[in-house]
N, C-alpha and C positions, 0 to 999 in steps of 0.2 A: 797878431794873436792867432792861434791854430785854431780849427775848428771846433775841438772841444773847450776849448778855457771860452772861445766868444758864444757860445751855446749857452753855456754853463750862465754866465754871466746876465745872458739874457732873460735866465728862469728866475734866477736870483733877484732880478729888479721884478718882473712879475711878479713874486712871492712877495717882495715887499709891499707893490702896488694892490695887491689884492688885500691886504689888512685893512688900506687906506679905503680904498672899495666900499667893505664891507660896513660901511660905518660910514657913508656918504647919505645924504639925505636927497630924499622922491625928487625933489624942490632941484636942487642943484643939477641929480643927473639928467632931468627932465631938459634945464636949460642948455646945457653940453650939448646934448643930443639935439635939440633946436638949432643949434647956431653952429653943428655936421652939416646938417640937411643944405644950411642955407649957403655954406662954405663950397657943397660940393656942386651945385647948381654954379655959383658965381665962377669956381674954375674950371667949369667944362670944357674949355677952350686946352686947357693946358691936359685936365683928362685925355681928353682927345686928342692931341695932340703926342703924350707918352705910350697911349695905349696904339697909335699907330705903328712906333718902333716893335712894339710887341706884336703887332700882326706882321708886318716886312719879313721878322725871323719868324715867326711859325710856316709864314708862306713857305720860307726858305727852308724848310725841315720838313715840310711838305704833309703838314698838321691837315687832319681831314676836315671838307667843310663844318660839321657836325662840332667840330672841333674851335673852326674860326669864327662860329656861331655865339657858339659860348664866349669865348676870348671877347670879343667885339665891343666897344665901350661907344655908343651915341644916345644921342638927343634923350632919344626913350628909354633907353638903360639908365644915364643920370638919373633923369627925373625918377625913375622907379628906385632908385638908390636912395634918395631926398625923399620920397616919400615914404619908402620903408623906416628909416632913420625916426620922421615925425610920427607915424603910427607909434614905433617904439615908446618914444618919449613921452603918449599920452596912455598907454597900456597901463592898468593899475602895476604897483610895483610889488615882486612878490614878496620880497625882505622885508623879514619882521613879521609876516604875516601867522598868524595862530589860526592853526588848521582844527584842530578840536582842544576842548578843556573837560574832563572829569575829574569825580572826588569818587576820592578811595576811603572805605570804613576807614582809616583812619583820620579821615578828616583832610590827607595831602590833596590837594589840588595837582591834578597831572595834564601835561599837556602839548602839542608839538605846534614849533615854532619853524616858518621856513630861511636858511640859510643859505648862502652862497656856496659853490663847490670848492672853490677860491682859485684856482690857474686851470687854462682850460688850453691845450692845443690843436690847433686846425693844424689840417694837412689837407692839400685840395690842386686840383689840376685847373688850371684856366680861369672863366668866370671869376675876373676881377669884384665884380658885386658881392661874392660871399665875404670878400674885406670889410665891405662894407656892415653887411646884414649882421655877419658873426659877431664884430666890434660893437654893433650895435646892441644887440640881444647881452653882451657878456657883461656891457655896462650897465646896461638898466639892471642886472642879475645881480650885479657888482662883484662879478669875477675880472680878474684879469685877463689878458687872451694872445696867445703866443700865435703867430700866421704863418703858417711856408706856404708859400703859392709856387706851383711850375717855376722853370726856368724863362719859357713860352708868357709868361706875365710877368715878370718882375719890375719892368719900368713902371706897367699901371698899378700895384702894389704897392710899388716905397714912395710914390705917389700921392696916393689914396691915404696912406698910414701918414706922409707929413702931415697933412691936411686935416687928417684930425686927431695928428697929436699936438698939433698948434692948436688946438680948440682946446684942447685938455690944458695943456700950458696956460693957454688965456685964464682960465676957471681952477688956477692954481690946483690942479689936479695932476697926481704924479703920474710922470709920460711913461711907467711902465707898464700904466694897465692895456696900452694896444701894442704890439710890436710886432712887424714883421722882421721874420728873417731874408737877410738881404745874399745869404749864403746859397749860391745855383747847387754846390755839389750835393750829392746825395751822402755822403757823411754826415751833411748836416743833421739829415729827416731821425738818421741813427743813432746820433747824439743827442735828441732831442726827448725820444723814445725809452733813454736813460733816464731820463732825470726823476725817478720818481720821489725823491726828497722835495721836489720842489714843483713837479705837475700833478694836478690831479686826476685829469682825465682828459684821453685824447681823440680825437673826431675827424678822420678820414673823410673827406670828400671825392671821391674820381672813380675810377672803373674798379673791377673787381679784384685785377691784379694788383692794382695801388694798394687798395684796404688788405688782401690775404698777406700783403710783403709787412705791410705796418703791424697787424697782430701777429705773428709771428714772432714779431722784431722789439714789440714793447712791452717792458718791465711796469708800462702803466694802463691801469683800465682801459679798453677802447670801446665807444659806440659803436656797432658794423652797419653795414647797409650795403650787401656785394652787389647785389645790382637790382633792377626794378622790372620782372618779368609780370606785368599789369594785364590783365584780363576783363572783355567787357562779352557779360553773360545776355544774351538776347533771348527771354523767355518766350514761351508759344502767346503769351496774354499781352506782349509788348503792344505798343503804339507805335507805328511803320514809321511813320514822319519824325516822330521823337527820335527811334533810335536811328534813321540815317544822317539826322544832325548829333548826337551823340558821339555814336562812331566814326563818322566824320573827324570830329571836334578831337577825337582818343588820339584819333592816328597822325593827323596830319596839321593839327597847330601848331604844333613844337616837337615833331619828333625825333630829337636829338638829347630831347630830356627824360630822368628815369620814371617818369608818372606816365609815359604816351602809352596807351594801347598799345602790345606786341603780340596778344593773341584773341583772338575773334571767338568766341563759344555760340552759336545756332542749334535752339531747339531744333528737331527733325519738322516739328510740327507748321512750322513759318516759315522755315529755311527757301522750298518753293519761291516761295513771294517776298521775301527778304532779302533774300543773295542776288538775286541777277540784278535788281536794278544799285544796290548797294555796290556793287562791282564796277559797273558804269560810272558811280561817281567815286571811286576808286582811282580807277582808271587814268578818270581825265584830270583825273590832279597827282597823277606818276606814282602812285603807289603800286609796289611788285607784291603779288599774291602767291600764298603756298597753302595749299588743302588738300587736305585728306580726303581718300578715297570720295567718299557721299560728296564731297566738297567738288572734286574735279565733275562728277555726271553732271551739275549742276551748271560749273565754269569752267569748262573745258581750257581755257586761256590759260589757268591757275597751274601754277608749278606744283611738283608732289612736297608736298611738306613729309619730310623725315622725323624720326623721333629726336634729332638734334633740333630741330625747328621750336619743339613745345618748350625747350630751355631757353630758347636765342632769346637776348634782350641786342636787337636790331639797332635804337639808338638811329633809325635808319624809315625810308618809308616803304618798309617792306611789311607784311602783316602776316603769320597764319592762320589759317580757318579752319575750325572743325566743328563738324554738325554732331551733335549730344543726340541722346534718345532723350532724356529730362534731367531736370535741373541734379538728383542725384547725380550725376554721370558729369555734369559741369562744374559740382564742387570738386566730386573727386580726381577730375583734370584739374585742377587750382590746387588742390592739396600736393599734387604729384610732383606738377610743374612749376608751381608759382613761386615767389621767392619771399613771400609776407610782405608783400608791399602794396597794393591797391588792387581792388576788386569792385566790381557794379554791375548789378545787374538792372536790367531795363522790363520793365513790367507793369501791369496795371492791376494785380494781383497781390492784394494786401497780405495776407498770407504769405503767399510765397515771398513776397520782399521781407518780412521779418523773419523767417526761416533763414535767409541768405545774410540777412546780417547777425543773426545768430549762430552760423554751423561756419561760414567763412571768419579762418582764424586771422586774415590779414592785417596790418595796423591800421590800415584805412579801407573801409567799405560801403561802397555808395551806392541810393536806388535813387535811379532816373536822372545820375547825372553825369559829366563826363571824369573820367579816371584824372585829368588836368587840373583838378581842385584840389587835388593833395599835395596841397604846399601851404606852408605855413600862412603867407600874405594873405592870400584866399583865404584860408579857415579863420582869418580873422587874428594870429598871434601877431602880426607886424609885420613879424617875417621868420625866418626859421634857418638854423644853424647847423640843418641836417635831416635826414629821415632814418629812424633809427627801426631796421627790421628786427633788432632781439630786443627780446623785453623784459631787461635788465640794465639800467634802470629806467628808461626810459619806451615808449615803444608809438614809432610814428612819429609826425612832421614834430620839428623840438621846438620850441620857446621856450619863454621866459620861467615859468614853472618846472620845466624838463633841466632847464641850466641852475635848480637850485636840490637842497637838497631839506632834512627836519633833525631838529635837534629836540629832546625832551627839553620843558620847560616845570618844575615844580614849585610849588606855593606851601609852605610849610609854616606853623604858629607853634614851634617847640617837638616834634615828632622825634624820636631816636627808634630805632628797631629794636625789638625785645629778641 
């Protein structure tokens, strides 16, 4: 079969699967989603084992660590897989849900109910887990959910997708609501991006060049999310200790993901007493610094940060610095620079923290804590199927609400329109 008839073919069971979905009850998908969690813990061995072939070749294509990070399927990826999966399953469900009811002078009862999007396609580089999390989320949503993962993942993918479409099967649930594409070529992603008779919405995961090729390219709504240019604002009223473990925590737990800290904001007023020894512990944990002017008299060590620096999303433990006159001057660095994705500022200044989550237009804004909580698990949805920077129709980490959509609902005892 060519690539566009098996393409085709595959949106086609989705659409059908997604009917079946939509008309699943809390009770069922709750147990499905149980007996993933428990499926995927019991085959870790064989996880780990397919997800090794997938790192052999990335090594061999010479994929950057940043890159093999992501990929990387053990012990603690599982278990976080297993346990996003049971989060999901006990998240209240949103189908069916009636969001408001009024009555109109004429006596109609009006009112919106939440529904499924019904086919939903990922497109995503590495990070076998989003198989996981996405399927998860699509189902308790009761949408269908089409997968392309890299070529760089494919074994830990059709994998991952037997495994629980044998759970679907078990719970005589039709095996089109999870499917990955098992297709490497890039024809595929193109053909997929067609089908707007039979997807409804399509969800980019990976770098910026991934997601600008996908909307260009599709005839179906896309979430975007180009990349994650996060900022952590250090006001003059901060608490030292807070923000060297903050900042810390921004830059260097995971900075390979799009929520890490990639640019440093310093009132003038702290900056003294805040950067040098903030730099030391920088330093000794391999972070490369760039700052501006006021930045270097301070840390001479520090590389000049260019105007290309204030866009870089690093992905990397590189950082830029730049010391602000006041917090004015730090939004409108966030405005200029930022990409709508995570902002915090650190302060003990109640005022000024509601200002900052007030005038900062990003999907996520946080005071006094690290830019690494914008993600869905953390905020408490289960897990999250993307971080959506426009906000249409969605905006910030997605769950289970974000994957549905509202239909009016009317109550009528004889009404016709005059």
């Amino acid at each position: 079969m060519d690539v566009k008839s098996e393409i085709t073919e595959i949106a086609k069971r989705a659409k059908k699967a997604a009917t079946i979905l939509s008309r699943l009850s809390s009770t069922v998908k709750e147990r499905v989603l149980l007996k993933m969690a428990d499926e995927i813990q019991r085959q870790r061995e064989t996880l780990i084992r397919e997800n090794g072939k997938d790192l052999e070749y990335a090594r061999s294509i010479g994929l950057s660590e940043a890159m093999l990070d992501r990929l990387t399927l053990k012990d603690t990826t599982i278990n976080s897989m297993a346990a996003g999966l049971r989060e999901v399953a006990l998240l209240p469900d949103p189908v069916g849900k009636v969001m408001s009811m009024w009555r109109r002078p004429n006596n109609l009862l009006v009112g919106k109910m939440r529904i499924p999007l019904g086919v939903i396609g990922i497109i995503y580089e590495s990070r076998p887990n989003v198989t996981v999390d996405a399927a998860a989320l699509c189902l308790k949503s009761g949408n269908a959910v089409i997968l392309r993962g890299g070529s760089e993942a494919i074994h830990s993918n059709m994998v991952i997708a037997r495994i629980l479409q044998a759970c679907l099967k078990d719970e005589g649930i039709h095996e089109g609501a999870i499917q990955v594409i098992a297709r490497t070529e890039r024809e595929a992603v193109y053909e997929m991006l067609q089908l707007e008779e039979y997807i409804d919405l399509i969800i980019p995961r990976g770098g910026e060049d991934l997601i600008r090729a996908v909307v260009s390219q599709s005839k179906i709504p896309v979430i975007k999310h180009y990349k994650g240019v996060c900022h952590v604002y250090v006001d003059e009223n901060a608490d030292l200790e807070m923000a060297y473990d903050i900042c810390m925590n921004a830059k260097i737990q995971r900075p390979a993901v799009c929520n890490a800290m990639e640019t440093l904001l310093v009132h003038q007023n702290i900056a003294p007493r805040f950067l040098p020894e903030m730099a030391k512990k920088y330093q000794s944990a391999g972070v490369i610094l760039k700052g501006c002017s006021r930045t270097r008299q301070l840390l001479p060590a520090a590389e000049e940060a260019t105007e290309k620096d204030w866009y870089a999303e690093y992905l990397d433990l590189v950082l830029a610095i730049r010391i602000v006159d006041d917090m004015d001057q730090a939004i409108d660095h966030i405005e200029q620079y930022g990409s709508l994705h995570t902002e915090s500022i650190i302060t003990q200044d109640y005022s000024r923290s509601q200002r900052f989550l007030n005038e900062v237009n990003s999907s996520t804004v946080l005071v006094n804590a690290s830019t690494r909580f914008s993600d869905g698990f953390e905020l408490g949805l289960g897990a999250e199927i993307g971080i959506s920077t426009t906000k249409l129709h969605a905006f910030g980490p997605m769950g289970l609400e974000e994957l549905t959509t509202t239909k009016f609902i009317i109550y009528g005892d004889g009404q016709i329109r005059s």
